[in-house]
C-alpha positions in Angstrom: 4.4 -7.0 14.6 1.4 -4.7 13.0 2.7 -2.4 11.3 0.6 1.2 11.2 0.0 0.3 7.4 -2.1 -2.3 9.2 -4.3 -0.4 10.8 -2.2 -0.2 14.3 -2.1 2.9 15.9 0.4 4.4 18.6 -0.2 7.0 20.9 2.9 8.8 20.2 2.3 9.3 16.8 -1.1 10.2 14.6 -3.7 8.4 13.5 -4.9 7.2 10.0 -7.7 10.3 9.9 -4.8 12.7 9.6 -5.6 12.0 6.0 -9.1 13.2 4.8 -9.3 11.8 1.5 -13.0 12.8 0.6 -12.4 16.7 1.1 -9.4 16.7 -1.8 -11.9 18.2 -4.2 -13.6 20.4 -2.5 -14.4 24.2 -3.1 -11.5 26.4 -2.0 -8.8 22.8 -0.5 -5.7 23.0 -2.1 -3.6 19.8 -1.5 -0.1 18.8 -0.6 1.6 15.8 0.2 4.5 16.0 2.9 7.5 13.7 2.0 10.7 12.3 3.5 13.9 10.3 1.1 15.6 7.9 1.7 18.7 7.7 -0.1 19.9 3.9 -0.5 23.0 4.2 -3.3 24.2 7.9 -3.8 26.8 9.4 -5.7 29.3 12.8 -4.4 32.4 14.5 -5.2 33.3 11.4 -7.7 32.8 8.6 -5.4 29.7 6.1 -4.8 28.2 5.6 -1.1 27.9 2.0 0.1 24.2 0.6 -0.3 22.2 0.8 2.5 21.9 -1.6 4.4 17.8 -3.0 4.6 16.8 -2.9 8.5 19.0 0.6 8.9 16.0 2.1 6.9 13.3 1.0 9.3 14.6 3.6 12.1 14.0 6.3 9.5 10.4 4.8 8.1 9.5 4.9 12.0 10.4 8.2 12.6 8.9 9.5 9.8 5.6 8.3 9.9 5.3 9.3 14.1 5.7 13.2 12.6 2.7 12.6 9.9 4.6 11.9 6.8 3.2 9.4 4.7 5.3 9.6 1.3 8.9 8.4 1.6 10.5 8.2 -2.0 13.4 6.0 -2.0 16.1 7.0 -4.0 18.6 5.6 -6.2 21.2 7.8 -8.0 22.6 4.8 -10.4 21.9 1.2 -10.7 24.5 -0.6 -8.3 24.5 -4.4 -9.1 27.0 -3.9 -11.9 29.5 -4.0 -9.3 30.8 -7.4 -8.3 31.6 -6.0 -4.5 27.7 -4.9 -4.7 26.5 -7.8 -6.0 28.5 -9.9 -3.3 27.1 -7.3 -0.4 23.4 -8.8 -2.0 24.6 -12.2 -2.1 25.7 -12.1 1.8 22.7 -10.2 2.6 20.7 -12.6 1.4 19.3 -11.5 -1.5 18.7 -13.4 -4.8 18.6 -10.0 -6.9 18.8 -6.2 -6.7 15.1 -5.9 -7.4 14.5 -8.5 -3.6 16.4 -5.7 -2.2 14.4 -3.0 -3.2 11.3 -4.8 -2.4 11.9 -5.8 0.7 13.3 -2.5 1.4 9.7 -0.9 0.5 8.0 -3.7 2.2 9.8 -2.6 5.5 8.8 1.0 4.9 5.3 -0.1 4.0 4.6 -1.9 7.4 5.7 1.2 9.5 2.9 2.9 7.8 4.7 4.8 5.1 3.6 4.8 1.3 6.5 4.3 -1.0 7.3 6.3 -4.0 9.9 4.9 -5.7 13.2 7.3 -7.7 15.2 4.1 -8.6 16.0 5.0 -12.0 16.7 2.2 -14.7 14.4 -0.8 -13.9 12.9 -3.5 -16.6 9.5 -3.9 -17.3 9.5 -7.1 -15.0 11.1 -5.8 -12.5 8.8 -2.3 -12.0 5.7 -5.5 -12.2 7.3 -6.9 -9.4 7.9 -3.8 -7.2 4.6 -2.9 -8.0 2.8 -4.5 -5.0 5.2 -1.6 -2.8 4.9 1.4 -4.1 2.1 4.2 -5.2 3.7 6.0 -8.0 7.7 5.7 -9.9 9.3 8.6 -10.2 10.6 9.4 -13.7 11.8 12.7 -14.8 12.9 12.9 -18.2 15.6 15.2 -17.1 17.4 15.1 -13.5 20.6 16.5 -11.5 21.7 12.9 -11.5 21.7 12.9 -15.5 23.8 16.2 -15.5 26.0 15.1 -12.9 26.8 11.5 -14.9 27.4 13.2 -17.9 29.6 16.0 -16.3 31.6 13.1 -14.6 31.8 10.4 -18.1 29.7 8.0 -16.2 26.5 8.4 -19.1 25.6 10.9 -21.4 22.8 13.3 -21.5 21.6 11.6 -24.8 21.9 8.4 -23.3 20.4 9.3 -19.7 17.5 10.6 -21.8 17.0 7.4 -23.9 16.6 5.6 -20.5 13.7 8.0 -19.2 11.7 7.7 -22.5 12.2 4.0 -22.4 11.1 3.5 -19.1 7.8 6.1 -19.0 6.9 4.2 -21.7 7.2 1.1 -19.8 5.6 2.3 -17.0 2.3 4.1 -18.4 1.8 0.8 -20.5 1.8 -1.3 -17.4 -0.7 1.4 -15.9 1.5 2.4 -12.9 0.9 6.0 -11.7 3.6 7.5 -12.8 5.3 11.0 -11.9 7.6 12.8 -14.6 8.7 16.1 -15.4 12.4 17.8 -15.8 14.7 19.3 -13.5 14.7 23.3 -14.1 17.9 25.7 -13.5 18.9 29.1 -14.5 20.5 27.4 -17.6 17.1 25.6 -18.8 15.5 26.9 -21.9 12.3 27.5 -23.2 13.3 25.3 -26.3 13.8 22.2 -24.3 11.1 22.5 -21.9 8.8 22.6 -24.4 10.4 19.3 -25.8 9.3 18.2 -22.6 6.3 19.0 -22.3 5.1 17.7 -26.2 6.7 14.8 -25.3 5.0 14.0 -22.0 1.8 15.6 -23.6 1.7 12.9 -25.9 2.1 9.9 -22.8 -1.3 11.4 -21.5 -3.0 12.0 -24.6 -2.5 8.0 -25.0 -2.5 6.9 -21.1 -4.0 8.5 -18.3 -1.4 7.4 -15.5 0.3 10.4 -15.4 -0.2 11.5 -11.6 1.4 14.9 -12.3 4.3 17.0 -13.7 6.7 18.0 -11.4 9.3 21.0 -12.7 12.1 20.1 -10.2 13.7 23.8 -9.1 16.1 22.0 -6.1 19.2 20.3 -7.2 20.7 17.3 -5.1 23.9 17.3 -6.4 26.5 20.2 -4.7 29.0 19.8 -6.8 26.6 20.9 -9.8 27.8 24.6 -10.7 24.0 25.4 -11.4 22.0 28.3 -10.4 18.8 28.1 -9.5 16.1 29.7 -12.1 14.6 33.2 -11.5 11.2 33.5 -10.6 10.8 35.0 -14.5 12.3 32.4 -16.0 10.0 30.0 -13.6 7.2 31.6 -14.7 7.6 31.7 -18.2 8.3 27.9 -18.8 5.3 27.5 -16.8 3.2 29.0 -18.9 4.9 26.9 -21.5 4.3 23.7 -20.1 0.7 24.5 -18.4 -0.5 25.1 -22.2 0.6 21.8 -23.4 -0.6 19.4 -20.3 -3.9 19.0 -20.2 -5.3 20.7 -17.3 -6.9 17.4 -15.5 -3.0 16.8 -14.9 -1.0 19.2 -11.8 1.9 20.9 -13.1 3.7 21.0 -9.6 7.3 22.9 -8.5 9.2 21.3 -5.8 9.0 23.8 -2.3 7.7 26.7 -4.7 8.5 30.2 -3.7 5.6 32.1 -2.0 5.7 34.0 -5.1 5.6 31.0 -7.1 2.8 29.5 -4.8 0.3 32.8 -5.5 1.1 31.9 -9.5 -0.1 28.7 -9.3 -3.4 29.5 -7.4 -4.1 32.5 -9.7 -3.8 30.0 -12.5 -6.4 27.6 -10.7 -4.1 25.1 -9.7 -5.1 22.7 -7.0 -2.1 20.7 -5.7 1.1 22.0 -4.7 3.1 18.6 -4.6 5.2 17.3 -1.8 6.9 19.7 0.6 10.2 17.8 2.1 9.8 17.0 6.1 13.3 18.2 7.0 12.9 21.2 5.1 9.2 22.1 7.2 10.9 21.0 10.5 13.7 23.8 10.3 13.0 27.5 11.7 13.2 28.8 8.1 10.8 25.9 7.0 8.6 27.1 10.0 8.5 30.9 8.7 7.8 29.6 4.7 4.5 27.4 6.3 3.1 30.5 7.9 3.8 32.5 4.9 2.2 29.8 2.5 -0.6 29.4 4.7 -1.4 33.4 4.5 -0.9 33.3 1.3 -3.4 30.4 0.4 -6.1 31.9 2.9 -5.5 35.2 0.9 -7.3 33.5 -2.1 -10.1 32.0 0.2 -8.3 28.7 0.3 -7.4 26.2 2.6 -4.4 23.5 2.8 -5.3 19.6 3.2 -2.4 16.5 3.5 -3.3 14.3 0.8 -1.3 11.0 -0.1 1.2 10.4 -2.3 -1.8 9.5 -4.8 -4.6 11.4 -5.0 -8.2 11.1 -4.7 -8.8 10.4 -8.6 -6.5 7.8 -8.3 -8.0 5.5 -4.9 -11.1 5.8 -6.7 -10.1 4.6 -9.7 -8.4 1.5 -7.9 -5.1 2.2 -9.2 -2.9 0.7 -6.7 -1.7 -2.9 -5.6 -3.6 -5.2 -3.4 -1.0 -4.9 -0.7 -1.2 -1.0 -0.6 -5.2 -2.0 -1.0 -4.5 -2.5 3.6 -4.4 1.3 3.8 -6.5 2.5 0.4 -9.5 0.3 0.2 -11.3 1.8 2.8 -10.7 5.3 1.4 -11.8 3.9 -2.0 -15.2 2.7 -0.1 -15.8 5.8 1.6 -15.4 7.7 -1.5 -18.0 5.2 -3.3 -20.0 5.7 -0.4 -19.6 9.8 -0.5 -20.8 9.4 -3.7 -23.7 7.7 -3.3 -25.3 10.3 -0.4 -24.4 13.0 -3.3 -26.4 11.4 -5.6 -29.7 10.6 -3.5 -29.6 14.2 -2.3 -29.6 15.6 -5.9 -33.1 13.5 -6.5 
């Protein structure tokens, strides 16, 4: 079977123009990037899930892409093949490794038309070059839930969770994968430490420009965390903080910003808003926040486009694999070719 990624199309669902790549950088188009998860190992109330099973995720890929999602992150709160009753649930399912699994996972996701962005925490340098061919960007915040969650239940420090993060962004950016980082933000999170952050991530792009954005992470996905969430103050503030150490070609994105956080980001010129979760804009309340966002964005003369999980700069540029080349290369053509018509009219 075609999968949409392969240029099939279904009536029920819609087609590949939903995305209009060469508008991203136009006068007034702010961008966002609708997303679904996939969860495949979690973690809750001191007790793992069992991994999920391969085909099981296809439904879900399916579904997804017939409602216009494109990005699916698939998500891993801690590395499972340490277990021997994991690494025998691999064995019988076929697989000669954990990183087969998460490839072919991808791979399924890829040929129902869905881009993969990948959350799988610790991976080797080999093994991110070999889930390279199925997946747009890696997702690695150098601070997360699932950090503060391990280290609140002994399973790894805070020290230790952030050893891995530096380790692997390094990794990553050297083996030229865009690459998404950032820290998780609650009412607890100080100025201080964000601005570790930010210097540290600061110096990443100042060496390698993979960095796809910055994300300051405001939902938690852990219950059982006593956090708060941040005030809209506190928001602010380490905002400012981090917007004046990233350079400015690089987003500084929240997850599902406030309206009020949404207004702050336009007044301060910003162009993308990041990826809005599907569930989230397919409740009622979801509903109400889209109209409000949309008011709010025409307010300052704007207007909002669906991008992909990677962005214009990024197709042009070639910065992908050739598999995920079936659904960019002819986005990266028609940009070259946009291009082209600019410059003859200038003469």
């Amino acid at each position: 079977m075609v999968g949409y990624a392969l240029g099939n199309k279904s009536s029920e669902g819609k087609g590949e123009d939903e995305i209009r790549v060469l508008g991203e950088d136009s006068p007034g188009v702010i961008t966002y990037s609708t997303s679904a998860t996939i969860g495949l190992y979690g973690y809750a109330h001191k007790k793992y899930s069992s991994l999920t099973i391969p085909y099981k995720t296809i439904k879900e890929a399916k579904n997804i892409r017939l409602h216009g999602v494109r990005e699916v992150v698939y998500d891993v709160f801690h590395r499972p093949d340490k277990s021997p009753l994991l690494r025998t649930m691999l064995d019988l399912w076929g697989f000669d490794s954990y990183v087969d699994y998460l490839y072919t996972i991808c791979e399924l996701g890829f040929l129902e038309g869905v881009i993969p962005v990948i959350d799988f925490g610790f991976l080797t340098p080999d093994e991110m070059t070999q889930l390279y061919d199925v997946f747009a960007i890696v997702k690695n915040p150098l601070f997360s839930d699932y950090d503060q969650l391990m280290d609140m239940d002994g399973i790894r420090s805070l020290d230790r969770s952030l050893d891995i993060h530096q380790k692997l962004l390094t990794w990553s950016v050297k083996l030229g994968f865009p690459t998404s980082t950032g820290f998780y933000l609650y009412d607890k999170m100080t100025i201080g430490r964000a601005k570790e952050y930010a210097l540290y991530i600061a110096d990443i792009i100042k060496n390698y420009n993979v960095i796809h954005e910055v994300v300051l992470t405001t939902r938690k996905r852990c219950p059982e965390l006593p956090n708060l969430p941040a005030s809209f103050a506190k928001e602010k503030r380490i905002y400012e903080v981090v917007r004046e150490i990233i350079p400015h070609t690089v987003p500084v994105l929240f997850t599902e910003p406030s309206i009020e956080c949404v207004d702050m980001l336009l007044s301060n010129n910003e162009k993308d808003l990041g990826a809005f979760d599907f569930s989230f804009l397919n409740s009622d309340k979801g509903a109400k926040y889209w109209e409000q966002l949309e008011d709010c964005v025409a307010k300052r003369n704007g207007s909002l486009q669906q991008r992909f999980p990677l962005r214009k700069s990024f197709i042009q540029n070639h910065m992908y694999s050739k598999k995920l080349g079936q659904v960019f290369d002819s986005y990266k053509y028609k940009i070259k070719k946009d291009l082209l018509e600019k410059q003859r009219e200038s003469k």
